[in-house]
C-alpha positions, 0 to 999 in steps of 0.5 A: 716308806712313806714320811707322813704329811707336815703339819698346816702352819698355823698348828705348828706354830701354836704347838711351839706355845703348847710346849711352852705352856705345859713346860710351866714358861707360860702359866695361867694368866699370863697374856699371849703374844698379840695377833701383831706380835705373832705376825712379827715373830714367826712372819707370818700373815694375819690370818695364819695368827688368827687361826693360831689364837683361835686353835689355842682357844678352842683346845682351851689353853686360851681364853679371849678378854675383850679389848684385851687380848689373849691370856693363858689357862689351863683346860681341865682335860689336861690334867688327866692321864690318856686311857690305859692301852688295856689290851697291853695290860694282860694277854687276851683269852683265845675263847673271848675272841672267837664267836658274835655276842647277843650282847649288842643286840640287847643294848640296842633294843635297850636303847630303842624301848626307852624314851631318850632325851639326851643322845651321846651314842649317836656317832653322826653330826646334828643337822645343822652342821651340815648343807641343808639349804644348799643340798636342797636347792641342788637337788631342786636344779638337778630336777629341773633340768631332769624332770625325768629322774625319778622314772628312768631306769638306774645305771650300773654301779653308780652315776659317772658324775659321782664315780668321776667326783669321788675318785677325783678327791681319792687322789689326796689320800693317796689313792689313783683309781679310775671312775669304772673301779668305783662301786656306788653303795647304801652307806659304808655298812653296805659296802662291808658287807658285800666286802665280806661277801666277796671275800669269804664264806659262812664259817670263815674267820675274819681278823677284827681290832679289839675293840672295833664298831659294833656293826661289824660284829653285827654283819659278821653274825648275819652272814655266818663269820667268825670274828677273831678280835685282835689287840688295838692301840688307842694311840697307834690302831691294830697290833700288827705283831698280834695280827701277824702271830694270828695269821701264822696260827690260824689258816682259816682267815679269810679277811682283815677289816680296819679302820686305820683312819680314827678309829671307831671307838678308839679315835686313833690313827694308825701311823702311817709306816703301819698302814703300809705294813698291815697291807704287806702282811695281807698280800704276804698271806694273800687275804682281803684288807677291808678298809672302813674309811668313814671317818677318813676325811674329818681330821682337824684340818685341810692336811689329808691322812694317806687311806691304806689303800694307798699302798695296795699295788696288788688289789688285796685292800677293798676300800670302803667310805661314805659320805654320811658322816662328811655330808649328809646322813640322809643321803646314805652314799657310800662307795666301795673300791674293791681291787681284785674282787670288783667282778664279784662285788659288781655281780653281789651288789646286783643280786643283794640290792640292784643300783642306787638311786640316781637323784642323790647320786646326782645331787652330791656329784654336784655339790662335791665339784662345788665350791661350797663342798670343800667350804663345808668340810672345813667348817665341819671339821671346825665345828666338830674340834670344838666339840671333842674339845668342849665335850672333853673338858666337861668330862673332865669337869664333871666325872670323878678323879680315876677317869682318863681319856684322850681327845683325838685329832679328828673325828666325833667320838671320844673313848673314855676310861670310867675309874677302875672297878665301874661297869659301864653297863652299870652306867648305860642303865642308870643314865638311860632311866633318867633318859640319856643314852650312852654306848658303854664299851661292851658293845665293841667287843666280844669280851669284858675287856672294855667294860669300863669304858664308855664312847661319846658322841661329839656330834651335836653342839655342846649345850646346857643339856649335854653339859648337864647330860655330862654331869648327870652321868657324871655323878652315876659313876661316881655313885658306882664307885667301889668304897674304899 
C-alpha cells in the first residue's frame, strides 16, 4: 500500500499555527510570529516563512497591517459545519439510479436562452489566468519554422512531441507509459466517450458516483447506456462497499467511471489506499475503470496526488485528462491511455473523428517542456486557492445561517448545502431572472438527493460583481427559506 505524499514545508508549518488558532492559543488580534521569528523557530529560509504568512492569509486566518506585521482573525467560513455526506443519511432508492434524466438538458437550455451577466456555473478559469501572450508567441515561432502546418496531412493518434511531453509529466503521478499508449483527443469529453465506447455497448449499464458531472449523464444517453449512480463521499470520493455490493448484484456492468482526483462537483479526493482498491475491484470482476483525471494537476501546490492509473498492473484502468482546465481552454487537448482497450480506441478515434490538428499539438508540446509551463501551473494553482477562499468566505458572508460547506484542496468548484428545505431549482431560477447563473445540484443526478445544493465556479477572480452575485443569491435563499 502506497503512504501518500508529505506535505510541502511550508503547509506543514502554517498547519502547526492552524492548530493553534482554532484550539483558542492564538485568538483574533493577536500578532503573528515575524517572518524573522519563523526563520529562527522552525530554521527554515526566508522564502519558506513568506509562503507560510502568505498561505495563512489567503485562508483568511491572517490579515497584514502595513508596517506592521501579520495578526490573527477568524474567516467567517470557518464557522460553518462541512456538508452533510447525504448519501449516508438514507439508503438509495434502486429506481432513482437507473436511466438518464431529461432534467440536464432543460437547465441547460434554461441557461443558454437567458441573457447572463454574472457566471457561477462555468467550471473553467477566466482568460487571464492563463498564457495568453506566451501561447501566442509559441504558436507564431512553431508557424515560422513550419509554414506548412496548416496543409499537411495530420499523424496518427497525436503528435510525438506532445505524446513524449504528456507521458513525461505522468510520471509524478505515478504513471509509466510509453508515448505509443498515449492517445490525442478533442478534450477530456472525448476521450470518455470512446472509453465508453470501447468498453460497452447500447444497453449496458455503467457504475457512476452519485453525484457525478452532468456530462457524463449526457454521453451515457447519447450512446444508449444505463447509468447506475453510486453513493459518493464528499470527503473521501466513491463508496467502494456500495460499488462492491453492485457488482456483485448486478452482472450487466460494463464499466467504472471516477474522478478520484477532486471530484467534480464534490471537490474531494479520494485517499489513496481507495484509489488502489477501486482498481483491484475492477480487475477482480474484470470490468473497465474510466478515470476522469481533468482537474488532477490543479491541487494547492507542487505535491503531485498518485492518478488511479497508478496502481493498474493489468490495463483495466483507461486514463482520461486535458489540458483545458490547466492551460488553455481554447486549445481543447485532451488525452486518453487506454490499457487493454488501446486497439480498439485507436480504430474508434479514427472512425469517430480522424486525428487532431497538429498546430496546437505543437504549440503545447512546446510550452510544456518550457520553463514558463511549470511557472504558469504554480501560479494558477495560487490564483485559483485564493479564489475557493475568497469565494468561500463570501458565502459564508452573504447566505443565511443552515448553509454548509467545505472548501477543497484543489481545483475550482465549490460544493454547497442551501439550508434545509430550499430546492436549488428554486434558486437557479430566480437568480437566473435577475442574470446570474448557477448549477443547482439536480443537474449531477438522476435523483432529488442533491436538490438542496448548489456548485460554484471559482474560476474567474473575485470581484464586486461576483461578490454582489453572491449576495443576490444570498438573499434568494433566504427568501426561499421555509417559515417557522
Amino acid at each position: 500500500m502506497s503512504t501518500p505524499p508529505p506535505q510541502t514545508l511550508y503547509r506543514r508549518i502554517a498547519h502547526h499555527y492552524l492548530d493553534a488558532m482554532r484550539a483558542g492559543t492564538l485568538t483574533t488580534g493577536d500578532r503573528f510570529p515575524s517572518v524573522r521569528k519563523l526563520m529562527s523557530t522552525h530554521e527554515v529560509s526566508l522564502s519558506t516563512a513568506l509562503q507560510t504568512c502568505r498561505y495563512l492569509e489567503d485562508q483568511g486566518w491572517l490579515e497584514a497591517r502595513p508596517r506592521s506585521g501579520y495578526y490573527v482573525q477568524q474567516p467567517r467560513r470557518s464557522t460553518m459545519l462541512p456538508a452533510h455526506d447525504v448519501n449516508a443519511l438514507a439508503p438509495p432508492d434502486p429506481a432513482d439510479y437507473v436511466g438518464i434524466h431529461a432534467r440536464v438538458s432543460e437547465i441547460l437550455a434554461l441557461g443558454q436562452q437567458r441573457p447572463v451577466a454574472v457566471n457561477l456555473a462555468l467550471a473553467v478559469g477566466a482568460p487571464e489566468l492563463y498564457p495568453t501572450m506566451a501561447l501566442q508567441r509559441t504558436m507564431q515561432r512553431c508557424l515560422r519554422a513550419q509554414p506548412a502546418l496548416l496543409t499537411t496531412m495530420v499523424r496518427r493518434h497525436g503528435h510525438p512531441a506532445l505524446r513524449q511531453a504528456l507521458v513525461r509529466r505522468a510520471l509524478a503521478r505515478g504513471i509509466a507509459a510509453a508515448p505509443e499508449e498515449l492517445v490525442v483527443t478533442h478534450g477530456c469529453i472525448e476521450a470518455i466517450n470512446l472509453a465508453l465506447r470501447a468498453v460497452a455497448r447500447p444497453g449496458d449499464t455503467i457504475a457512476v458516483e452519485s453525484p457525478t458531472f452532468y456530462g457524463l449523464l449526457q454521453v451515457l444517453e447519447s450512446l444508449g447506456l444505463r447509468a447506475l449512480e453510486i453513493p459518493a463521499s464528499p470527503f473521501t470520493g466513491l463508496s467502494l462497499d456500495a460499488l462492491a455490493f453492485a457488482l456483485e448484484q448486478d452482472r450487466s456492468i460494463k464499466a467504472v467511471v471516477s474522478m478520484p482526483t477532486l471530484h467534480n462537483p464534490l471537490g474531494c479526493v479520494m485517499p489513496d489506499a481507495h484509489k488502489e482498491r477501486l482498481v483491484r475491484l475492477c480487475e477482480a470482476h474484470d470490468i473497465a475503470l474510466i478515470e476522469d483525471d481533468i482537474y488532477g494537476d490543479m491541487g494547492s501546490d507542487d505535491t503531485p496526488y498518485r492518478a488511479a492509473k497508478a496502481y493498474d498492473r493489468s490495463g483495466h484502468v483507461i486514463h482520461c485528462q486535458s489540458l483545458n482546465k490547466l492551460l488553455a481552454p481554447g486549445l481543447r487537448l485532451g488525452w486518453m491511455l487506454a490499457g487493454r482497450w488501446q486497439a480498439r480506441v485507436e480504430m474508434l478515434k479514427y472512425t469517430q473523428s480522424r486525428y487532431g490538428e497538429e498546430l496546437p499539438q505543437i504549440v503545447a508540446a512546446d510550452f510544456i517542456a518550457s520553463p514558463g509551463f511549470d511557472r504558469h501551473v504554480r501560479q494558477l494553482r495560487q490564483a485559483l486557492r485564493r479564489q475557493r477562499e475568497q469565494m468561500a468566505e463570501a458565502v459564508a458572508m452573504h447566505f443565511p445561517p443552515g448553509t454548509r460547506l467545505s472548501v477543497p484542496e484543489g481545483g475550482m468548484l465549490l460544493w454547497v448545502q442551501l439550508p434545509e428545505g430550499v430546492s436549488s431549482y428554486q434558486v437557479f431560477e430566480a437568480a437566473l431572472d435577475i442574470g446570474i447563473k448557477l448549477a443547482p445540484g439536480l443537474m449531477f443526478t438522476n435523483s432529488k438527493r442533491f436538490d438542496n445544493f448548489v456548485r460554484l465556479s471559482c474560476g474567474r477572480p473575485h470581484s464586486a460583481a461576483v461578490d454582489a452575485a453572491l449576495r443576490e443569491v444570498g438573499a434568494i435563499v433566504a427568501r426561499l427559506m421555509p417559515r417557522a
